[in-house]
C-alpha positions in Angstrom: -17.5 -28.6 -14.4 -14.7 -27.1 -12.7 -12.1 -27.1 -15.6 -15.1 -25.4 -17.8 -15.3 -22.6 -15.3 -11.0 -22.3 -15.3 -11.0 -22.2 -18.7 -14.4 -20.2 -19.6 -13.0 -17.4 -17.0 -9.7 -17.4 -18.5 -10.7 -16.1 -21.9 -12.9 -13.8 -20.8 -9.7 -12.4 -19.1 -9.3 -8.5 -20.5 -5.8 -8.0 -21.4 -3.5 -6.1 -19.3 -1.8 -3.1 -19.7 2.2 -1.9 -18.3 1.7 -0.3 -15.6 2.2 3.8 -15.3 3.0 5.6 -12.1 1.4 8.5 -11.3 2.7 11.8 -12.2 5.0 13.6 -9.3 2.9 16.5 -9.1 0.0 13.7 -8.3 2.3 11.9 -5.5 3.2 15.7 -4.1 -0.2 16.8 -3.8 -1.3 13.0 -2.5 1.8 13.9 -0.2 1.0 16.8 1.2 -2.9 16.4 2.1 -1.0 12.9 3.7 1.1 15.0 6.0 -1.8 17.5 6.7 -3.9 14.4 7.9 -1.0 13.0 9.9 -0.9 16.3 11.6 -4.3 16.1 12.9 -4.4 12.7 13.7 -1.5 13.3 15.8 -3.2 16.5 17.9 -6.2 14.2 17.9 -4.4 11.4 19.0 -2.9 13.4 21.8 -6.1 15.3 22.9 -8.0 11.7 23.2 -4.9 10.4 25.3 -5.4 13.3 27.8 -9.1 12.8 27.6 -9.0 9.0 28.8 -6.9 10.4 31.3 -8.8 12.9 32.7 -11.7 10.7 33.3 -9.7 7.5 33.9 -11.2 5.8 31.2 -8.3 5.0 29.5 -8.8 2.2 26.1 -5.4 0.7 24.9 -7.1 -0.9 22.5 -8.2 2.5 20.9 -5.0 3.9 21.4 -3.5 1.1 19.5 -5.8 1.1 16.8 -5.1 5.1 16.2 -1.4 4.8 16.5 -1.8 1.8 13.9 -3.6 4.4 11.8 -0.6 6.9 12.1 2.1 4.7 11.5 0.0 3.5 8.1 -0.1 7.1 6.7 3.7 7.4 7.7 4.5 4.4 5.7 3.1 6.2 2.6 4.0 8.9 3.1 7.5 7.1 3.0 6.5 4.9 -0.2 5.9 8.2 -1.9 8.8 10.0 -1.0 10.8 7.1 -2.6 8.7 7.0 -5.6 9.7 11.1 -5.9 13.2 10.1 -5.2 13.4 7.2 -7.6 14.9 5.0 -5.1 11.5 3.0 -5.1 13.5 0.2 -6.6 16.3 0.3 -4.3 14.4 0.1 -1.5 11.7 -2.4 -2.8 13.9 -4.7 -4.3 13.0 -3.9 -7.9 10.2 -6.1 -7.4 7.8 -5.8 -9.8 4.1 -7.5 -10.6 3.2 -10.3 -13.7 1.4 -6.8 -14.5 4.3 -5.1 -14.8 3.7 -2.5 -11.6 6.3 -2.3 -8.9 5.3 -3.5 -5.5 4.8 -1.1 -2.6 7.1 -1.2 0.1 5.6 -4.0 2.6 3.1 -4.9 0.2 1.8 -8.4 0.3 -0.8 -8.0 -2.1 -0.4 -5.7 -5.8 -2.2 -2.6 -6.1 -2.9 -2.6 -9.1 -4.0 -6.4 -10.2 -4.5 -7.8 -6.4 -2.4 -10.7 -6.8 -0.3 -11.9 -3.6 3.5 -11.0 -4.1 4.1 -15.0 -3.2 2.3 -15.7 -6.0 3.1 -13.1 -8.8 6.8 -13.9 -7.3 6.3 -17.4 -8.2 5.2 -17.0 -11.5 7.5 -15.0 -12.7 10.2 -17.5 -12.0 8.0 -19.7 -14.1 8.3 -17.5 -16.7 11.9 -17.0 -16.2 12.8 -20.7 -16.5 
């Protein structure tokens, strides 16, 4: 019963295409509304800080889980300034995807398929042998 599901979801399988990244003038503008966001999370950040101070309420927890926010834009922001530069490669380790798309800086999973990077990883050493 198993095997029929493996092998009846197999072929219905749509065939995949080589991946494409997005045009620069998409990353710059995906860029800039990035930074603009960072900005104000950051004056946010620092009016709630003050706020939990004032009424000695302060929540770590929150703090973390805004600073968690921050540094996740950041790392973005960074991903798509190495996209712009071309270095994504470098800096990635020229990983790419069974799908063909290169792997985001600290990604564990592919952005584009949503297969693990263990896993694609594996398989392409499969292929290679």
């Amino acid at each position: 019963m198993a095997s029929e599901r493996q092998a009846s979801s197999g072929a219905a399988a749509p065939p995949r295409t080589a991946y494409t990244p997005p045009p620069p003038r998409e990353l710059k503008r995906e860029r800039k509304s990035l930074l603009q966001v960072r900005e104000e999370r950051l004056r946010d950040l620092g009016g709630l800080a003050l706020e939990m101070y004032k009424r000695d309420r302060f929540n770590a927890g929150l703090v973390v889980e805004r600073c968690a926010e921050l540094v996740a834009i950041e790392a973005r922001i960074h991903e798509i300034d190495a996209l712009l530069d071309g270095s994504a490669k470098l800096l990635g380790g020229a990983a790419t995807c069974v799908c063909g798309a290169p792997f985001l800086l600290g990604a564990r999973f592919c952005a584009t398929c949503g297969r693990s990077v263990a896993e694609s990883s594996a398989g392409a050493a499969g292929a290679a042998e």
